[in-house]
C-alpha positions in Angstrom: 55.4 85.8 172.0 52.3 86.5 173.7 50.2 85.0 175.7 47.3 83.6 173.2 50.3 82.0 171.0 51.8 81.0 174.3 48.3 78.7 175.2 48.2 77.9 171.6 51.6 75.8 171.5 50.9 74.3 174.8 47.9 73.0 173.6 48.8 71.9 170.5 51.4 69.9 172.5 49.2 68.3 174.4 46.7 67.2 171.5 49.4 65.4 170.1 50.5 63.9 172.7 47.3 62.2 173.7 46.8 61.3 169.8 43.6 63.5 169.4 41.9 65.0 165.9 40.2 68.4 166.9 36.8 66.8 165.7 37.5 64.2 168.7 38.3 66.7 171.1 35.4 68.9 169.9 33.0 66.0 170.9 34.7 65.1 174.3 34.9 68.9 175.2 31.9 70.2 173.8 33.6 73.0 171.7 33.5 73.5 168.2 36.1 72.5 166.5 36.5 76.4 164.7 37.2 77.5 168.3 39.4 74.6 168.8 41.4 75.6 166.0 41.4 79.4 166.6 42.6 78.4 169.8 45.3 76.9 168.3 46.6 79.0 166.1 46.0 81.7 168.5 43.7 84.0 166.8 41.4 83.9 169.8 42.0 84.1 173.6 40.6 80.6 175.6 38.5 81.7 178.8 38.7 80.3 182.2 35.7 77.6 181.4 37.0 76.9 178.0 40.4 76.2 179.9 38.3 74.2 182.3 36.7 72.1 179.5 40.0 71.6 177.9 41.4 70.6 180.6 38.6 67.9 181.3 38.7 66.5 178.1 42.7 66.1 177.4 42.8 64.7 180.7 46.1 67.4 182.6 46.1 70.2 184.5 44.5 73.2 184.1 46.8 74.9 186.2 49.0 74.4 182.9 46.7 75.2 180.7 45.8 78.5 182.6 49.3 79.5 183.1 49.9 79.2 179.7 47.0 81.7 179.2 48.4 84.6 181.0 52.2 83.6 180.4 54.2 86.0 178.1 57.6 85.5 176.8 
């Protein structure tokens, strides 16, 4: 698994658990929700202030969040 699918599963687990559509997550972070949903599926890699604005907006850690970034399995 690499990394990008890695972040991508964390943070689909996280937009479920706080009960979020990507279109409200897109408005409370500021990102599209295309990017949101690249991000997801792991077709594109999240940088450290898309990790930050993530962060922000689902309310949790970025340390998480980042860790998941550069985490392979």
């Amino acid at each position: 698994m690499t990394a990008k699918s890695k972040f991508g599963e964390e943070f689909k687990r996280l937009v479920i658990e706080k009960g979020l559509t990507l279109k409200e997550l897109s408005e409370r972070s500021g990102l599209s929700v295309a990017q949101l949903s690249n991000l997801q599926s792991g077709q594109c890699e999240p940088t450290a202030q898309t990790i930050y604005k993530l962060s922000e907006a689902l309310n949790s850690d970025y340390d998480k969040l980042f860790n998941a970034s550069t985490e392979k399995r």
